[in-house]
C-alpha positions as CSV (number, residue, x, y, z in Angstrom):
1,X,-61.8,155.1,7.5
2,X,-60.2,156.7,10.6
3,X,-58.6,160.0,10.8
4,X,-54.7,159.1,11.8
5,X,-55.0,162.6,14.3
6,X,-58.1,160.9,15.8
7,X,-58.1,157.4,15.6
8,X,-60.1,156.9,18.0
9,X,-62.8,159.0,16.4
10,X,-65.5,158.0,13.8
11,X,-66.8,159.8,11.0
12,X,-70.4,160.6,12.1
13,X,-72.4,160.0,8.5
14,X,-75.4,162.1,9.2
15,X,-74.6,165.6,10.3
16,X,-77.0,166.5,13.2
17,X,-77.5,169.7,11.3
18,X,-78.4,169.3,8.0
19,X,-78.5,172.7,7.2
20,X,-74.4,173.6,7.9
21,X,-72.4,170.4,7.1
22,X,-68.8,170.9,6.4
23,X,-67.8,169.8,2.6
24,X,-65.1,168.0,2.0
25,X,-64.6,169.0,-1.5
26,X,-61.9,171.7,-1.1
27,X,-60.9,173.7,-3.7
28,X,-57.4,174.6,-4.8
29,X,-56.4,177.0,-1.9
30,X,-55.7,180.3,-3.5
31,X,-53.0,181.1,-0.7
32,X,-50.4,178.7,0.6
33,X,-50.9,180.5,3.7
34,X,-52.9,183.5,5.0
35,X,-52.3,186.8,2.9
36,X,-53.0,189.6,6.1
37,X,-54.0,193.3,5.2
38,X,-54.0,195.0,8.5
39,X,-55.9,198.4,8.3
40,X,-53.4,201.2,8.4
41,X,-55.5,204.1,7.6
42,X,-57.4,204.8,10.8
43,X,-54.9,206.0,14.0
44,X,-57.0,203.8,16.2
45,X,-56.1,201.0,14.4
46,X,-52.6,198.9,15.1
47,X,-50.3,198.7,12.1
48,X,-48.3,195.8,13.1
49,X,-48.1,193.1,10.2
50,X,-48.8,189.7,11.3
51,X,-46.1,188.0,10.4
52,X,-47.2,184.7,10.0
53,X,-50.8,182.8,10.5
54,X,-49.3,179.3,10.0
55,X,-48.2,176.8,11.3
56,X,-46.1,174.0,9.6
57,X,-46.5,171.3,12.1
58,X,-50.2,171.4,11.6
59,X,-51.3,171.5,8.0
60,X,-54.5,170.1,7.2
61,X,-53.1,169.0,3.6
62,X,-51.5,165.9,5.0
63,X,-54.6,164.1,6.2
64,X,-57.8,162.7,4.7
65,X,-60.2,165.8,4.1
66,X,-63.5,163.2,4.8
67,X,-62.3,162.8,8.2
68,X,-64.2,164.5,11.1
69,X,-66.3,164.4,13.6
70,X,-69.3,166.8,14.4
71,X,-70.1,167.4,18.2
72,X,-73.0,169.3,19.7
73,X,-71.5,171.8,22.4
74,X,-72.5,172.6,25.9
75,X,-74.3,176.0,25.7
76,X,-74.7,177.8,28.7
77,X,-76.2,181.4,29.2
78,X,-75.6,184.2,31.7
79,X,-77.5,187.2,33.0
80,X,-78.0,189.1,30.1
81,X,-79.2,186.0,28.2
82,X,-75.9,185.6,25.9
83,X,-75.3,181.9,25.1
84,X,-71.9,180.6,24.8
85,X,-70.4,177.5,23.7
86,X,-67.9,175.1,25.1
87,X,-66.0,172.2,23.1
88,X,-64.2,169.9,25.0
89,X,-61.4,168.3,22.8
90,X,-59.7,165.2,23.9
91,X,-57.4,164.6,21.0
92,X,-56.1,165.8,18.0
93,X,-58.7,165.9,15.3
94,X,-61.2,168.1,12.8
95,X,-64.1,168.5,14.3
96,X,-67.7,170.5,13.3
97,X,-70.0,172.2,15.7
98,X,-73.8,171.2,15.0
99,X,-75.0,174.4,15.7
100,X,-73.3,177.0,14.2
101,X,-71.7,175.2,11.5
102,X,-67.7,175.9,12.3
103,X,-65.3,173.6,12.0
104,X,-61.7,173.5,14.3
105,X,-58.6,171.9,13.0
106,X,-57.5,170.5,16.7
107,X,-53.6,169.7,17.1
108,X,-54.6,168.5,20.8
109,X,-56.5,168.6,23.5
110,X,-58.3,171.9,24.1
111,X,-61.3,173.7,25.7
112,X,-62.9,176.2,22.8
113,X,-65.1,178.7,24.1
114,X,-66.9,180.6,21.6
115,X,-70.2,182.8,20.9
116,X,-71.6,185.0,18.6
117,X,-70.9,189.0,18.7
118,X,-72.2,191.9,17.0
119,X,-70.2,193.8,14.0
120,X,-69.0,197.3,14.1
121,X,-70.8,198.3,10.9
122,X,-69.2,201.9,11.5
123,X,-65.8,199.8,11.4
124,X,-66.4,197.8,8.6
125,X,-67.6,200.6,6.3
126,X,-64.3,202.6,7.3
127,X,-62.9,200.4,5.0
128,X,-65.4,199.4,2.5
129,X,-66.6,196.2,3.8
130,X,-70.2,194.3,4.8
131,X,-70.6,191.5,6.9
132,X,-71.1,188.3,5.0
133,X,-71.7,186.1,7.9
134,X,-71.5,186.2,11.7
135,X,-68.6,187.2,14.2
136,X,-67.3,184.7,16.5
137,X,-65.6,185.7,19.7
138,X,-63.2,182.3,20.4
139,X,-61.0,181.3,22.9
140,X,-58.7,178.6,24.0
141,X,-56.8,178.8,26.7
142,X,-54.1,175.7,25.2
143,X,-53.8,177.7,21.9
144,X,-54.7,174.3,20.3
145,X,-57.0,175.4,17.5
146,X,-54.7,175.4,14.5
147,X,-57.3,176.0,12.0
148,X,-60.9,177.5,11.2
149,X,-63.8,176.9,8.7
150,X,-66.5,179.7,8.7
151,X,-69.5,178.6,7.0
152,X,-70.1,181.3,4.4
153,X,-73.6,181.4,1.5
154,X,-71.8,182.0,-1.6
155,X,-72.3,179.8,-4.3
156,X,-69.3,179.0,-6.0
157,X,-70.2,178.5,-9.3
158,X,-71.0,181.9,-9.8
159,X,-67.3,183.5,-8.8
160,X,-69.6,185.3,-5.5
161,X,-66.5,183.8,-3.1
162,X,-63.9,186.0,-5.2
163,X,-64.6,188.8,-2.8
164,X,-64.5,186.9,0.7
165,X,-62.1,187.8,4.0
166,X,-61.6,187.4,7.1
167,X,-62.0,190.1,9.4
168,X,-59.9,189.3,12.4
169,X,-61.3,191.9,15.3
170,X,-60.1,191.8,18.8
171,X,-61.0,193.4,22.2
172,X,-59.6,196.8,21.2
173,X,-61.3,196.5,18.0
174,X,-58.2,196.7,15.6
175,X,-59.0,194.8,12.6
176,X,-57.2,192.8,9.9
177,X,-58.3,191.3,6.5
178,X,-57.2,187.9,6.1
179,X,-57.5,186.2,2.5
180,X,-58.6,182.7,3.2
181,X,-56.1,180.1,2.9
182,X,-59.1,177.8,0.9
183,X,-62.9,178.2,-0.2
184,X,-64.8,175.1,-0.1
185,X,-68.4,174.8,-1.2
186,X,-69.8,175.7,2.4
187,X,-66.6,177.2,4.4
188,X,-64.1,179.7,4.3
189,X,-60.7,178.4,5.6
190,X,-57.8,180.0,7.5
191,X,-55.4,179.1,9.5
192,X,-54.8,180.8,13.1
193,X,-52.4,181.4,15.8
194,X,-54.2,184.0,17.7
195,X,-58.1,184.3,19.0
196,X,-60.9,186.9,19.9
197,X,-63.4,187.8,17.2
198,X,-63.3,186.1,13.1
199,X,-66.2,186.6,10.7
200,X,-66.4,186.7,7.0
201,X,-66.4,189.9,5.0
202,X,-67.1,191.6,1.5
203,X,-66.6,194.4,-0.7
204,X,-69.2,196.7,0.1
205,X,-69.8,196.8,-3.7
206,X,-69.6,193.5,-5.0
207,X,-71.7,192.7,-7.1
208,X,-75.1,191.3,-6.1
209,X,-74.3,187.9,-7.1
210,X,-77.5,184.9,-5.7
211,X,-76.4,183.6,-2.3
212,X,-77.5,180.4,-0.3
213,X,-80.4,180.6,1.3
214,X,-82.7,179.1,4.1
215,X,-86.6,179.7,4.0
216,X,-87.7,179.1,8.1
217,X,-91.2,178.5,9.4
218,X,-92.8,179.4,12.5
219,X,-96.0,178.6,13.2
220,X,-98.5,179.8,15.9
221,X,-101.5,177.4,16.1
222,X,-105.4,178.1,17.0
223,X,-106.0,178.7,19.9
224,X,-109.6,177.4,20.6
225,X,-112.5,178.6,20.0
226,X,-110.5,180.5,17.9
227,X,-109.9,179.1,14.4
228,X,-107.0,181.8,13.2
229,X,-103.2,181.2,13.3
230,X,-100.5,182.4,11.7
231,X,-97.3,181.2,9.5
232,X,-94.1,183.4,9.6
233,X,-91.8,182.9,7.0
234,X,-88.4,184.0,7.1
235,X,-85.8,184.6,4.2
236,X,-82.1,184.0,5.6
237,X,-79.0,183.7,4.4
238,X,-77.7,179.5,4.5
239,X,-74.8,180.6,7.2
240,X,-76.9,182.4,10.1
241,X,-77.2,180.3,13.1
242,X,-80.5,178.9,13.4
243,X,-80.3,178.2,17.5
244,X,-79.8,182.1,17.1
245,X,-83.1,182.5,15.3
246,X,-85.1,180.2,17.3
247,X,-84.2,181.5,20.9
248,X,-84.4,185.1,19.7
249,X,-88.0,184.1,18.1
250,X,-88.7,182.3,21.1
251,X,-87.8,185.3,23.3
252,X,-90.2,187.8,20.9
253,X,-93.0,185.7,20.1
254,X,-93.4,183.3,22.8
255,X,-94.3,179.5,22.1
256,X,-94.8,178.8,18.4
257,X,-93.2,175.6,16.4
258,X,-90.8,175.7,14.4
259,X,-91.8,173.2,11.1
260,X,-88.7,171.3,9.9
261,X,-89.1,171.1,5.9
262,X,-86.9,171.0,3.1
263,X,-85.5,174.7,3.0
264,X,-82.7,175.3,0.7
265,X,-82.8,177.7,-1.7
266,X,-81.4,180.5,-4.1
267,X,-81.6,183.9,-3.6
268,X,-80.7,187.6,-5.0
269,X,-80.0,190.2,-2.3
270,X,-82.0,193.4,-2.5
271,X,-84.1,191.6,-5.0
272,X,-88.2,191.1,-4.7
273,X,-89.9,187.9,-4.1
274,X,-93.8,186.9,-3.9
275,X,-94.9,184.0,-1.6
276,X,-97.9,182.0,-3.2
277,X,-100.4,179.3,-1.3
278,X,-102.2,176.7,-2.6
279,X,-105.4,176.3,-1.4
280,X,-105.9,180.2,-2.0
281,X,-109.0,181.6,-0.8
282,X,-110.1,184.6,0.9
283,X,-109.5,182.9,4.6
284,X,-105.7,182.8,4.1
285,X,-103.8,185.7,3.9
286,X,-100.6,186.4,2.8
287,X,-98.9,189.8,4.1
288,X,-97.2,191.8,2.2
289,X,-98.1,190.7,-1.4
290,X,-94.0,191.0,-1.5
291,X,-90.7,191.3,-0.1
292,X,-86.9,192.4,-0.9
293,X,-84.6,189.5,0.6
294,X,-82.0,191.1,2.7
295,X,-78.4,189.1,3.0
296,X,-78.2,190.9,6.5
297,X,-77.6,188.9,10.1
298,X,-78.7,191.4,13.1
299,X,-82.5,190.7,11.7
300,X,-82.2,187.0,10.5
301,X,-85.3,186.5,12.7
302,X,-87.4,188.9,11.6
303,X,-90.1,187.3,8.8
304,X,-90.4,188.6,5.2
305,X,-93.9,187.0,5.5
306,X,-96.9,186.2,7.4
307,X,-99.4,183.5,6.3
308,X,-102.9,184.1,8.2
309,X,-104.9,181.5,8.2
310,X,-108.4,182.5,9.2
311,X,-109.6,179.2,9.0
312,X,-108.4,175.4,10.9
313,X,-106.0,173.8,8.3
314,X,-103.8,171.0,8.1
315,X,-101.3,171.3,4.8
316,X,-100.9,174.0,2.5
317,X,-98.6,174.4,-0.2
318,X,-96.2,177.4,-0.3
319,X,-94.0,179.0,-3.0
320,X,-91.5,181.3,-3.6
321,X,-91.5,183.8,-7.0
322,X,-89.1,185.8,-8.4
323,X,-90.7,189.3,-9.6
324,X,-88.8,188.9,-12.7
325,X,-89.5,185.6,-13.7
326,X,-92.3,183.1,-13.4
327,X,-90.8,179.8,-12.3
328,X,-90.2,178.9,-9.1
329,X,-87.6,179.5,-6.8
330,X,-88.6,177.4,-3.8
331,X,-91.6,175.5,-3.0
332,X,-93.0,172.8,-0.4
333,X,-96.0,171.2,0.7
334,X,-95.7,172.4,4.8
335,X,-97.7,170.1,7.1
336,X,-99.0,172.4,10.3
337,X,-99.8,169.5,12.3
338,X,-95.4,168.8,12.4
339,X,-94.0,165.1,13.4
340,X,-93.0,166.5,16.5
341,X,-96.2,167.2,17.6
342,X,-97.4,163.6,16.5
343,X,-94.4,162.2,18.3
344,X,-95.6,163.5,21.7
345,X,-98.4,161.8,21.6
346,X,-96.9,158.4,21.5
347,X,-95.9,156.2,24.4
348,X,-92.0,156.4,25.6
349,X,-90.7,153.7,23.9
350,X,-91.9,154.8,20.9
351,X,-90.9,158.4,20.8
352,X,-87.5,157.0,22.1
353,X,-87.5,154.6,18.8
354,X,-88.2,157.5,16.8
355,X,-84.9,159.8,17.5
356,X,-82.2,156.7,18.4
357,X,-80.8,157.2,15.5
358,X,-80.5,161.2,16.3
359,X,-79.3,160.9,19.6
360,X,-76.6,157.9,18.9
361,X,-75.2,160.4,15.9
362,X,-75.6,163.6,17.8
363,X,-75.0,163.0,21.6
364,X,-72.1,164.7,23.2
365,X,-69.6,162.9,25.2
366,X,-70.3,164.9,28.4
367,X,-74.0,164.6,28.2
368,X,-74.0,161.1,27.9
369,X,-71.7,160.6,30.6
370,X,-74.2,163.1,32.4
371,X,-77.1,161.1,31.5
372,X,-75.8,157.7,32.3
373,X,-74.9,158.7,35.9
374,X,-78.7,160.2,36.3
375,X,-79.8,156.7,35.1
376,X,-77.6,154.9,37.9
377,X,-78.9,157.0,40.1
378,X,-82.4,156.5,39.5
379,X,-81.6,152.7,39.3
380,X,-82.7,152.9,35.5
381,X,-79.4,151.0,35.1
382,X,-77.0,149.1,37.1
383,X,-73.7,149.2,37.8
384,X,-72.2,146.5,35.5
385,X,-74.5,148.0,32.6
386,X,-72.5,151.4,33.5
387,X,-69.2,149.7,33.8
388,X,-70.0,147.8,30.3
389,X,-71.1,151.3,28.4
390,X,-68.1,153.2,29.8
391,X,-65.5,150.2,28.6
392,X,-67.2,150.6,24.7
393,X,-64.4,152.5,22.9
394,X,-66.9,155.2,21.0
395,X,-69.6,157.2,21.9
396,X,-72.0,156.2,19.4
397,X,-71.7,152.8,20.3
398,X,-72.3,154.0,24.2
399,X,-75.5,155.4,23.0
400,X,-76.7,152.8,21.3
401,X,-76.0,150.6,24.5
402,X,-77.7,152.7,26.6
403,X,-80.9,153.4,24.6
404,X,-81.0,149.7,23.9
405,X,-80.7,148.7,27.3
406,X,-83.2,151.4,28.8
407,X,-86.0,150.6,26.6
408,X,-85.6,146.5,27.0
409,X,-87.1,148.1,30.9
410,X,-89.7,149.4,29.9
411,X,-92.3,152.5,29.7
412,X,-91.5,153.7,33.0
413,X,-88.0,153.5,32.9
414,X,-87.6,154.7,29.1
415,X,-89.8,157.9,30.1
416,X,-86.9,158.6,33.3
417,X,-84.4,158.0,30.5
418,X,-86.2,161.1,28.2
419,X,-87.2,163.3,31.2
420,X,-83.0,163.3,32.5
421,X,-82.1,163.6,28.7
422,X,-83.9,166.7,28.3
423,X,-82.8,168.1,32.0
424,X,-79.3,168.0,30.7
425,X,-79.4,169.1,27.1
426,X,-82.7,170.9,26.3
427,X,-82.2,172.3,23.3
428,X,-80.7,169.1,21.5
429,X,-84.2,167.4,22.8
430,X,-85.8,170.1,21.0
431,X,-83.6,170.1,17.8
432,X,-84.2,166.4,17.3
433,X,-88.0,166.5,18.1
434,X,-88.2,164.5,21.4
435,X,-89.5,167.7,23.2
């Protein structure tokens, strides 16, 4: 059923990113707007009250909560390296971001810019808070985003979202702590009139309740003659930006894959955990024999373990320990010879068949309407098939046109069709395993 802010929108079913989808099982809001606590304490700080965070033309209680759609953002990088992201809304709407997990109430047409930026620890301990996620810097220019969902790792059952804010930070670095207006199983929500930086907080001493987690693989391959390689396997918390973790792995470690496998988990902070494989033999090393999981985000790509196989293997079976207790925690039977790398070994039209389903569901707007101009210009397709695509009243069902019609051509023109997608939008290629 269709959103009546975007009508013109459809749900997308399966969330590009399986790891962040936004629930839409709210929970009673615990606010009927934002409660504020600006920091009065420190003289560097403003103590100006913020009157009011919301705003009564744009309450999210008065549509379906099912209804959104999830977009993949253009992500662009300057000199230093720093990515940001761009969302290009046409229309009123709620809308997710497949990469970082947040989710924009939309009461028009906007451009969002945002990225990820460091915490002042020293700032946050001033007043007895930890980070409990990331900080976003966001902008937009029409003051158009009415509302925000930050993914957060708490698991409600246990009362651990009692203790969640909002630290609002902006350029000057005065902050305020905003009680959310609702906790949902995966986001904290609030509603906003202003931008710059948002991130979740804590109590610096609440209690140590288990968080969601994420346990990611990398894997560096033999190299021949060589028969070692080497598994690093990382303990984050659910909410950390993955793209994060695989550029900055990318950018210490050089190539190495990233192995897509079942992932979530449960996990105490600043409690120890023993990683266990199965074949276990002298040529495969685990290092170190333990390791405390830390709930923290500046070192989310940093492994808790290294797997060294001294020997060529195919599969091995991994699994997680608690010291205290002898049943499992997480476990999974990890294939080191991934689909990805299986899937570039088949012709075009076959590793096109493979991801249609990803791209249809995942493609953004502007890189489709990217790609199909590369594709007129390469004659891949012609100028009625472009005039018939653009006329479809979706974007999934423009995608599925266009893949349809390109691989009816052909090897030669499907393979055009992959090589432009992956000029224009590299690291979706990546993240759906056609590069």
């Amino acid at each position: 059923m269709l959103c009546p802010l975007a009508s013109h929108l459809q749900t997308v079913p399966l969330p590009l990113n399986p790891l962040l989808s936004f629930s839409a099982d709210f929970h009673e809001p615990s606010e009927i707007s934002n409660s504020v606590n600006r920091s009065k304490n420190l003289p560097s700080l403003r103590t100006t009250l913020k009157k009011d965070l919301t705003r009564e033309t744009s309450s999210p209680d008065t549509m379906p909560k099912s209804c959104f759609e999830e977009f993949t953002p253009i992500i662009t990088a300057d000199e230093s390296k720093d990515e940001t992201y761009l969302f290009q809304c046409s229309s009123a709407g709620l809308y997710q971001c497949s990469v970082t997990g947040l989710v924009f109430l939309m009461k028009g047409e906007g451009d969002v810019v945002y990225r990820t930026v460091p915490w002042n620890r020293k700032l946050l301990a001033q007043h007895h808070k930890k980070p409990a996620g990331p900080l976003f810097d966001i902008k937009c220019e029409q003051q158009s985003v009415c509302q925000l969902h930050l993914p957060h790792c708490e698991l409600i059952s246990t009362g651990g979202s009692q203790s969640l804010q909002v630290a609002h930070v902006d350029k000057l670095e005065d902050i305020e702590f905003i009680t959310p207006h609702q906790i949902t199983e995966t986001h904290v929500v609030i509603n906003i009139t202003g931008f710059s930086g948002y991130g979740i907080v804590r109590d610096e001493d609440s209690p140590p309740d288990p968080v969601q987690a994420l346990i990611l693989l990398f894997y560096k391959p033999p190299v021949d003659p060589h028969p070692r390689s080497v598994l690093s396997v990382l303990l984050v918390p659910r909410n950390v930006v993955i793209h994060h973790v695989l550029r900055t792995r990318k950018e210490l470690n050089g190539e190495e894959m990233y192995i897509d496998t079942p992932s979530r988990c449960s996990l105490f902070p600043k409690q120890v955990y023993t990683l266990s494989t199965a074949p276990d033999d002298d040529l495969i090393v685990v290092q170190p024999n333990e390791a405390e999981f830390h709930e923290e985000y500046f070192n989310s790509s940093v492994p808790s373990f290294q797997v060294i196989f001294k020997r060529v293997i195919t599969d091995v079976n991994l699994s997680l320990t608690h010291q205290n207790s002898p049943s499992c925690v997480w476990k999974s039977e990890v294939c080191l010879l991934p689909n990805r790398m299986r899937t570039l070994s088949l012709p075009p039209n076959e590793r096109l068949l493979n991801v249609r389903t990803s791209i249809i569901n995942g493609i953004s707007g502007p890189v489709l309407s990217s790609l199909m101009d590369k594709l007129l210009e390469k004659k891949v397709i012609t100028d009625a098939e472009r005039e018939e695509a653009n006329v479809m009243p979706n974007r999934s069902d423009k995608a599925r046109f266009v893949i349809d019609t390109v691989r009816n051509k052909g090897e030669r023109a499907t393979s055009q069709m992959i090589e432009s997608l992956c000029e224009l939008d590299s690291f979706f290629c990546e993240y759906i395993g056609l590069i």
